[in-house]
ZAMARGU-4260 file (C-alpha; in steps of 0.2 Angstrom, whole numbers, plus 5000, padded with zeros to 4 digits):
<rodrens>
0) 5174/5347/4932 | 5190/5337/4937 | 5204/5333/4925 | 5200/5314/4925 | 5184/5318/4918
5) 5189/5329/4907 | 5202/5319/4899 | 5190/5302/4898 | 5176/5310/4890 | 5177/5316/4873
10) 5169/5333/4868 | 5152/5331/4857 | 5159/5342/4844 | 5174/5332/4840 | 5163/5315/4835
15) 5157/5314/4818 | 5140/5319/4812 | 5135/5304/4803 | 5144/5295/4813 | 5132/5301/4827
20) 5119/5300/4814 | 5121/5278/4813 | 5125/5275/4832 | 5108/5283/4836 | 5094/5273/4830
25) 5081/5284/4830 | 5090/5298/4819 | 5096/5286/4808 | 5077/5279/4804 | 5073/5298/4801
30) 5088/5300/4786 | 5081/5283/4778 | 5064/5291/4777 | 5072/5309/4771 | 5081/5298/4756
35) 5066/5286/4754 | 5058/5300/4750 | 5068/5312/4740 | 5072/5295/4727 | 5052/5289/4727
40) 5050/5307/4720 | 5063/5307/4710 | 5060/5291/4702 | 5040/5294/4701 | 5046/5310/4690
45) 5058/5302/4680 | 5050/5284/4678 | 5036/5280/4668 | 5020/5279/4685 | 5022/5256/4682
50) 5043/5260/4685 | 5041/5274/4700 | 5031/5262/4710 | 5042/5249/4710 | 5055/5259/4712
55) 5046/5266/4730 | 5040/5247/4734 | 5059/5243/4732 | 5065/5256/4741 | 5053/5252/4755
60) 5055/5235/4757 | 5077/5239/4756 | 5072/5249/4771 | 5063/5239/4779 | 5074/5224/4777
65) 5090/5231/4779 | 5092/5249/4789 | 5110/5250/4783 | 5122/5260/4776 | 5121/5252/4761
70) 5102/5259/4759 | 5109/5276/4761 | 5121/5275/4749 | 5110/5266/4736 | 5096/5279/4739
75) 5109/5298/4737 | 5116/5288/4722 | 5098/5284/4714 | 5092/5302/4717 | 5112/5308/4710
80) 5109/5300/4694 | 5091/5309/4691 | 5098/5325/4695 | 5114/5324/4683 | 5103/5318/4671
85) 5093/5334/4669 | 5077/5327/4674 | 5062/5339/4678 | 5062/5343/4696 | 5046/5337/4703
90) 5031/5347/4709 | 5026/5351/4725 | 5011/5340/4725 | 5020/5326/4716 | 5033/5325/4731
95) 5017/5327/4742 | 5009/5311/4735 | 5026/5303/4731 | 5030/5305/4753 | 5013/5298/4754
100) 5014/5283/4744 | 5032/5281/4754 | 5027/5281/4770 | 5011/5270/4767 | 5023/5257/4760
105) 5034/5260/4776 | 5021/5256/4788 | 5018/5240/4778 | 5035/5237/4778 | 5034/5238/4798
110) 5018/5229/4799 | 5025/5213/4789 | 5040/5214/4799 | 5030/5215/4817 | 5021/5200/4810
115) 5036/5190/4807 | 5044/5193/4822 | 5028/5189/4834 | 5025/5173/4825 | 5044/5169/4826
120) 5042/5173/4844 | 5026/5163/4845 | 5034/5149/4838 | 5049/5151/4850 | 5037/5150/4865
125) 5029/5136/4858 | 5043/5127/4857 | 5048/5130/4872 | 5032/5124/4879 | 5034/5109/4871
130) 5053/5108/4878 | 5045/5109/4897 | 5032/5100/4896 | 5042/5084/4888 | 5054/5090/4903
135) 5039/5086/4915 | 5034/5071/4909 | 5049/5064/4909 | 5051/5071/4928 | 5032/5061/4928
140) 5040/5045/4923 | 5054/5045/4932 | 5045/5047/4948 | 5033/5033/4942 | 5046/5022/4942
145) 5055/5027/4958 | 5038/5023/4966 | 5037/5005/4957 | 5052/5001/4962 | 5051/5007/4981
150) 5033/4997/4983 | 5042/4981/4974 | 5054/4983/4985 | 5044/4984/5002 | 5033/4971/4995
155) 5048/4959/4995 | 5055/4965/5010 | 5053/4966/5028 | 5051/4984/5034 | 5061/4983/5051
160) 5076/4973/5047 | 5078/4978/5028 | 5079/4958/5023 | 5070/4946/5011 | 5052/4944/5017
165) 5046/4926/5017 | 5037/4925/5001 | 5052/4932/4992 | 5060/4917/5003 | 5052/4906/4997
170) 5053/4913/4981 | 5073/4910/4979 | 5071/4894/4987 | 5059/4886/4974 | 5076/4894/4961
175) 5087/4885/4969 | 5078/4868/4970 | 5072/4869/4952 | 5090/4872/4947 | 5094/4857/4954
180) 5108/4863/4967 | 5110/4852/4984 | 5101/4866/4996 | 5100/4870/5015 | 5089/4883/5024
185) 5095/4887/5042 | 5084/4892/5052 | 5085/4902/5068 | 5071/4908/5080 | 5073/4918/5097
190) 5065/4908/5111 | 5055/4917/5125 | 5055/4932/5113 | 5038/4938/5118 | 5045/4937/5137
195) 5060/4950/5129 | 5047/4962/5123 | 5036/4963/5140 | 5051/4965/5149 | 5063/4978/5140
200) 5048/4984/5129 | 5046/4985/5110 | 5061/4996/5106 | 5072/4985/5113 | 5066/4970/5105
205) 5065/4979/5089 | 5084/4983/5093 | 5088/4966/5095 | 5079/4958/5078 | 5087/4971/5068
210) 5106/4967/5075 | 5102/4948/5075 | 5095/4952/5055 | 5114/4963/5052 | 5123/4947/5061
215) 5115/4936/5047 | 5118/4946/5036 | 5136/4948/5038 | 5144/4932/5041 | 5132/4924/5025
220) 5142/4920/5010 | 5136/4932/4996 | 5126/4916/4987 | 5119/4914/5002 | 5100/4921/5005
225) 5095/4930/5020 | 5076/4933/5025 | 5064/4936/5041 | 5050/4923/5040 | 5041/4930/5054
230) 5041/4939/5072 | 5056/4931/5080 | 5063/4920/5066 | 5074/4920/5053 | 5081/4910/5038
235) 5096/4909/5027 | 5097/4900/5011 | 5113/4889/5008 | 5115/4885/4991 | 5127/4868/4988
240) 5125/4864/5007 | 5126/4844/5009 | 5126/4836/5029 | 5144/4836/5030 | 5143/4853/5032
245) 5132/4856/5043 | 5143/4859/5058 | 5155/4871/5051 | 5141/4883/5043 | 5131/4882/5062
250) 5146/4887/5070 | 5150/4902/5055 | 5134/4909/5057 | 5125/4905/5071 | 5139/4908/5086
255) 5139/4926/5080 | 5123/4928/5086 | 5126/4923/5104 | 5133/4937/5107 | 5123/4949/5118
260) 5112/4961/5111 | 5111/4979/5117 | 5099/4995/5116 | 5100/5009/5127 | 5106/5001/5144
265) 5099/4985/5143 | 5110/4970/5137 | 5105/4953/5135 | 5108/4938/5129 | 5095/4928/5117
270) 5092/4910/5117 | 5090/4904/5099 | 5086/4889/5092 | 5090/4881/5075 | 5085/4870/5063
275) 5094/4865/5048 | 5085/4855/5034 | 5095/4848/5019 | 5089/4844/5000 | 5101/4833/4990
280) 5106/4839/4971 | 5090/4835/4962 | 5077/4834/4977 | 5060/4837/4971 | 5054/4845/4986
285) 5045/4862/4987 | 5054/4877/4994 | 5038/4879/5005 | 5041/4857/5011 | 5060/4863/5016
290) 5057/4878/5025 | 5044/4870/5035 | 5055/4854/5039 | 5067/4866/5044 | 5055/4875/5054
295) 5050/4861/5062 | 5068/4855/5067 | 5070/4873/5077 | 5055/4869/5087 | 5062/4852/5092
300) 5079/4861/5095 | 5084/4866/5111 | 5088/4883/5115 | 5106/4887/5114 | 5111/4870/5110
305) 5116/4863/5093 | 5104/4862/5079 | 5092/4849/5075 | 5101/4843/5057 | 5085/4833/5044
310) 5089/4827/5029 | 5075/4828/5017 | 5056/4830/5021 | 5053/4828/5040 | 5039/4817/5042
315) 5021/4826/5047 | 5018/4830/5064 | 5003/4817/5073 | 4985/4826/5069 | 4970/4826/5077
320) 4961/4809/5066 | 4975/4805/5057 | 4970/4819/5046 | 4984/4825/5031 | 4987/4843/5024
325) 4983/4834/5008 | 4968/4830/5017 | 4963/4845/5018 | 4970/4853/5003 | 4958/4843/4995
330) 4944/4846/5005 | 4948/4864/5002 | 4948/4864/4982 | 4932/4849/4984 | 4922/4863/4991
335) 4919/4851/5006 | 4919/4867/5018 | 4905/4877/5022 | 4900/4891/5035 | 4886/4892/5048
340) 4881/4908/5058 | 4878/4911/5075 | 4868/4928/5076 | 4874/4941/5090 | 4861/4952/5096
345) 4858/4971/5101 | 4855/4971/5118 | 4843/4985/5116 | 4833/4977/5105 | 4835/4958/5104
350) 4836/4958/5085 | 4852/4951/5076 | 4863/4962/5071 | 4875/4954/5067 | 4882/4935/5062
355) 4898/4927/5065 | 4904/4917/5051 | 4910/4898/5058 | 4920/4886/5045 | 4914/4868/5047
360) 4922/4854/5037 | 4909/4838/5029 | 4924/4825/5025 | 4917/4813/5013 | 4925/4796/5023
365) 4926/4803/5040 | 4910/4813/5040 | 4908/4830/5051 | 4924/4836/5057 | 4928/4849/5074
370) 4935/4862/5068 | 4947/4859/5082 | 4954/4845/5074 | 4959/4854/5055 | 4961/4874/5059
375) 4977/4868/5071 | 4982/4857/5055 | 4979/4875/5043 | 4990/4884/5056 | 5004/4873/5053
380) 5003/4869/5035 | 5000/4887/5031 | 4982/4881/5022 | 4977/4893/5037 | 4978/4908/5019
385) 4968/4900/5007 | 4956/4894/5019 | 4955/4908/5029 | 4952/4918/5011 | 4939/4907/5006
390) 4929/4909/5020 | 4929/4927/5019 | 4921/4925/5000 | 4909/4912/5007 | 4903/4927/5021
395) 4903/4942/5009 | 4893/4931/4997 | 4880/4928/5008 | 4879/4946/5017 | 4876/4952/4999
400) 4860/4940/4999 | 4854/4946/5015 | 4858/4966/5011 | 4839/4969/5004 | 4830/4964/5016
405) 4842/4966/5032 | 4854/4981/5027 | 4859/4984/5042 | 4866/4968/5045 | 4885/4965/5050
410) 4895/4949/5046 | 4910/4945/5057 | 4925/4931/5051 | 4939/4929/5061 | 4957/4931/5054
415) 4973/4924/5060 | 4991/4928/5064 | 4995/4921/5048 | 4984/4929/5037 | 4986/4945/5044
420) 5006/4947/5042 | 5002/4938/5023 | 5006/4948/5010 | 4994/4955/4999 | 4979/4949/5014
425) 4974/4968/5012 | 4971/4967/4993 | 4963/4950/4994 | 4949/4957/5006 | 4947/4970/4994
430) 4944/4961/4980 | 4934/4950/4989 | 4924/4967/4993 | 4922/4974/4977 | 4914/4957/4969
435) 4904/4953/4981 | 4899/4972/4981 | 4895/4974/5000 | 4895/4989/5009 | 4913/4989/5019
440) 4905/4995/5034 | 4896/4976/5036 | 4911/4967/5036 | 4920/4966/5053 | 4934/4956/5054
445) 4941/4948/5071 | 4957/4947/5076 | 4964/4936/5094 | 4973/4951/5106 | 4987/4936/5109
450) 4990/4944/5089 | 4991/4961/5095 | 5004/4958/5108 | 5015/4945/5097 | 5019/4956/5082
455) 5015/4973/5087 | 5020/4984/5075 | 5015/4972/5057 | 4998/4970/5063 | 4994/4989/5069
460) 5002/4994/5050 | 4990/4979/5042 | 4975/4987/5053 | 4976/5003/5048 | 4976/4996/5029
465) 4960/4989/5034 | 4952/5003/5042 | 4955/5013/5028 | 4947/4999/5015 | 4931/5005/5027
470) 4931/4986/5036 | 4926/4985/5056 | 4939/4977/5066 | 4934/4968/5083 | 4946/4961/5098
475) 4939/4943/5102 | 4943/4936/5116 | 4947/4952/5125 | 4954/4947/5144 | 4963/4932/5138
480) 4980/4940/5132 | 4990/4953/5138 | 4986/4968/5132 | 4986/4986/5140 | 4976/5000/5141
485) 4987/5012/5131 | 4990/4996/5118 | 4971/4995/5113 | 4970/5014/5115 | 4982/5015/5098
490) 4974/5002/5088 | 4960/5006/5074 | 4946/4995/5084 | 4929/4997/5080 | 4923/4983/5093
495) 4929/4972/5109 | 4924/4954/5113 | 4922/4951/5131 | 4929/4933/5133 | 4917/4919/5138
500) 4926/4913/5153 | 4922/4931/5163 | 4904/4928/5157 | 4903/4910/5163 | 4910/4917/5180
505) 4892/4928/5180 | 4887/4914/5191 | 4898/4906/5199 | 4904/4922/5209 | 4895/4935/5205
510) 4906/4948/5215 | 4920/4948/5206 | 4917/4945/5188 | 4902/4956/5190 | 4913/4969/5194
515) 4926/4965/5182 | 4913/4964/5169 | 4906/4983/5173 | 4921/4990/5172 | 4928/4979/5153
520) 4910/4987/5146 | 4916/5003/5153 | 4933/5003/5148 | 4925/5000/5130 | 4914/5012/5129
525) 4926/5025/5136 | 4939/5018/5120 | 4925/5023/5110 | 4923/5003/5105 | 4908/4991/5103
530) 4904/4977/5116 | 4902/4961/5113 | 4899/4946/5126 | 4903/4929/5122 | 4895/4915/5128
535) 4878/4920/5135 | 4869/4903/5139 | 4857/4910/5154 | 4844/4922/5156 | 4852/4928/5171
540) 4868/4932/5162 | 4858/4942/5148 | 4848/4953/5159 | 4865/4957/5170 | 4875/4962/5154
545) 4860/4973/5147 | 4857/4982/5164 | 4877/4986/5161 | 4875/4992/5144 | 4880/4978/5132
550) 4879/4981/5115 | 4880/4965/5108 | 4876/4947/5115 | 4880/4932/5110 | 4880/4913/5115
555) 4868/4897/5113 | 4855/4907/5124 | 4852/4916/5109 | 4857/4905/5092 | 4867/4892/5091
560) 4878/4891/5073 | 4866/4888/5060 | 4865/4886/5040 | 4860/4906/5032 | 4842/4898/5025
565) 4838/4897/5046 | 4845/4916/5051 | 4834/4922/5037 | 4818/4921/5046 | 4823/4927/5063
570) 4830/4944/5056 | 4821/4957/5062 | 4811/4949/5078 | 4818/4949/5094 | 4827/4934/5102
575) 4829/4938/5122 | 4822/4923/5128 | 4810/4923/5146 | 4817/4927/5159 | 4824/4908/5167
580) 4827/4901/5149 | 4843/4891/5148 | 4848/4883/5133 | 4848/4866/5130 | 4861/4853/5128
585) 4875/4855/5118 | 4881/4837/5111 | 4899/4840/5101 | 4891/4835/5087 | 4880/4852/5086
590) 4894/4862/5084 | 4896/4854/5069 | 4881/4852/5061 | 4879/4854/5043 | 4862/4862/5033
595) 4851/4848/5031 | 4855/4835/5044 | 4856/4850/5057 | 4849/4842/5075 | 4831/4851/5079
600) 4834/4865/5093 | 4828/4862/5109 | 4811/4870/5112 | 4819/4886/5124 | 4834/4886/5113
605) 4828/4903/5107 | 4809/4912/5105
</rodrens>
């Protein structure tokens, strides 16, 4: 062994006895048992039997508790004292049944001991239980409220540029006036941008709203409010702005953005217009009035030139028959607008299989009027939501009558730009499905492909909300706009709508829009869509589309718009009209016509 080791390690012998006796556990269990034992006898000789065995059940429970040196020295003394004191030394069978009654009271000892100590560790892992799961809750709830703030955030902001949306626009405006403050709202929107995005591409437009949106947003004074209040336009709040200072803050915020924009290696210059549009301390204009005078000022701007400066509420643009967005405000909460239906047909079987839900207004001084004439007054005045809303109550309402008796019945209502990039438009159509309690499969909702181009990116998000509500979406007026095979490929479309002008062409030259039509059904069908054809008014024109495989027709050939009481009956028969049927005249008046004054069908209208 070497002579380190010798020297570090003491020799057994040299260490104590009972000193290795109390640094070994076990061996020091077995001399408490030895003494336990030797004084239970002791005691159970010289004790009167009551005394002895509370003497033991001491002894034990000493042992148990304790384990010491103390015990040792307390039991040698006890059995000492009996000794000295000349008592009888105990029988063989009395120690026997004295170790006996020891060791039983030793293993009781143990067992109460065990006991405690599983239910102190079963409280301990209670606790602790308790401990992570209030840990977990609390994880829970912060979490919780991480999401409620990220979705009230992102349902105040825009999700491109980071800035105010234009409800939360609006929203800060309406503070500002009701506080009293004199208030401006610049507003700046990108002329031609559509132009930007065909020729550069998305990305780059993207690029260019987001640098325009960090431009704004840097020169603005910090009480000034920055928001996007739509695809190419923008608006900043101007708390305490009067017309004096008009100039100054066009120069500090709007000559930033002339600068050129860049992305990749494209650079290019925007030309912007702007609108300023001023309320004096106290107005009691809207927020929603001001930012559409201001709006309106931009448009009259010209592009790159100073801004068109109004003070106050600019007066209404002309509309068609003098007719007011109080005019149709009214008419909207008067109930004065109602819905007609033109069916669209299978063309495999003739039967409807579907209805497109038309708004008609009955003004109670100027009688029926075109829908030409108020949906452009909605667009502008934004009573486009609420009206657009309340047709889509009217239609579901009404396919829920029809549902027992025609349950494979589809109703279309057409959305606009407007509603579709409104916030919470995706919630209102699914309230709107759950009271009416209509199958979302039956609604399909129609949205222009001018829509899809404009403001790409929005209305492909808003889309897929609306495909997963379970909702049909349809592309009317497919042909008209401009987009590509690749851009309809990525939408969630259910249907395409071949626009009425390549059918009216059926005729008139046969070569070419038969052949453009063959190949927008087959394009269709190879996207996995539905096809619809618009304005079908000859039989000739019916029969072509159904030899190409049309799924749907539609057009006064078949059903002109009529009140639900009148699409009732047809359900279920077929509708292909004779071969040489035309439809008969169409007077303005008849796209307007109203349930119970509705002009009788001419007799080869429909079967």
């Amino acid at each position: 062994m070497p002579e380190s080791r010798r020297k570090t390690d003491p020799a057994p012998s040299r260490q104590p006895l009972l000193e290795r006796i109390m640094l070994d556990r076990p061996r020091r269990a077995s001399l408490l048992l030895v003494l336990l034992l030797v004084e239970t006898a002791a005691a159970a000789v010289a004790l009167p039997a009551p005394a002895a065995v509370a003497s033991a059940v001491l002894a034990a429970v000493l042992a148990g508790v304790w384990c010491g040196t103390g015990v040792q020295v307390a039991l040698s003394t006890g059995l000492a004292v009996a000794l000295l004191a000349g008592r009888t030394v105990p029988s063989y069978g009395q120690i026997a049944a004295a170790a006996v009654v020891a060791l039983a009271l030793v293993m009781a000892a143990r067992l109460v001991s065990r006991s405690a100590a599983l239910a102190t560790a079963s409280r301990t892992h209670a606790l602790r239980t308790a401990v992570a799961r209030d840990d977990e809750v609390r994880a829970a709830h912060q979490s919780q409220q991480e999401l409620v703030g990220q979705l009230h955030y992102w349902s105040t902001h825009d999700a491109l540029t980071g800035l105010l949306n234009r409800t939360a626009f609006l929203h800060q405006v309406d503070a500002t006036l009701s506080a009293g403050h004199p208030t401006g709202i610049l507003v700046v929107s990108v002329a031609g941008f559509t132009d930007v995005n065909d020729s550069y591409g998305d990305p780059f437009g993207d690029a260019a709203l987001t640098q325009l949106a960090q431009r704004l947003a840097g020169t603005a004074r910090s009480a000034d409010v920055v928001g996007r209040l739509g695809g190419d336009s923008f608006g900043v709040l101007l708390t305490g702005m009067t017309q004096a200072d008009s100039a100054a803050v066009a120069s500090r915020l709007v000559d930033p953005l002339q600068e050129p924009v860049s992305s990749g290696d494209h650079l290019v210059v925007l030309r912007l217009r702007t609108g300023i549009s001023i309320a004096g301390a106290g107005s009691t204009l809207s927020g929603r009035i001001l930012l559409r005078t201001a709006e309106a000022a931009a448009r009259r701007a010209t592009a790159g030139q100073a801004p068109v400066v109004v003070m106050g509420e600019a007066p209404p643009p002309p509309v068609d028959n003098g007719l007011t967005e109080a005019d149709l405000a009214r008419g909207l909460q008067a109930d004065e607008l109602f819905l007609l239906y033109q069916p669209l047909i299978a063309g495999d079987t003739g039967k409807i299989a579907s209805v497109e839900a038309l708004v008609r207004w009955k003004h109670p001084e100027r009688g029926l009027v075109p829908p030409d004439s108020f949906i452009g007054l909605a667009e502008r005045t934004g009573l486009i939501v609420p009206l657009g809303l309340k047709v889509l109550q009217l239609a579901c309402a009404q396919l829920a009558r029809w549902q027992p008796t025609a349950p494979y019945l589809t109703v279309a209502v057409n959305v606009s730009a407007r509603q579709l990039i409104e916030p919470g438009f995706v919630e209102d159509v699914r309230r709107v499905l759950w009271s009416s309690r209509i199958d979302p499969t039956r609604l399909v909702l129609e949205l222009t492909e001018s829509l899809l181009v404009d403001d790409s990116e929005a209305a492909v998000a808003v889309l897929w909300q609306l495909r997963s509500l379970g909702v049909r979406l349809a592309l009317d007026d497919f042909g008209t706009g401009y987009s590509s095979l690749a851009r309809l490929g990525e939408m969630p479309l259910d249907e395409m709508k071949i626009d009425k002008s390549f059918v009216d062409r059926l005729g008139a030259l046969p070569r070419d829009s038969a052949t453009l039509v063959t190949a927008a059904v087959a394009m269709g069908h190879g996207l996995g869509l539905e096809v619809v054809a618009e304005g079908v008014e000859t039989a000739a024109q019916a029969a072509f589309l159904r030899e190409v495989g049309i799924d749907l027709l539609q057009g006064y050939l078949l059903g002109r718009p009529q009140p639900a009481d009148e699409v009732t009956p047809q359900l279920g028969r077929s509708l292909l009209p004779p071969p040489g049927a035309i439809p008969g005249p169409r007077p303005e008046e008849d796209r307007m016509v109203v349930p119970g004054i509705m002009p009788p069908l001419a007799p080869n209208t429909r079967p």
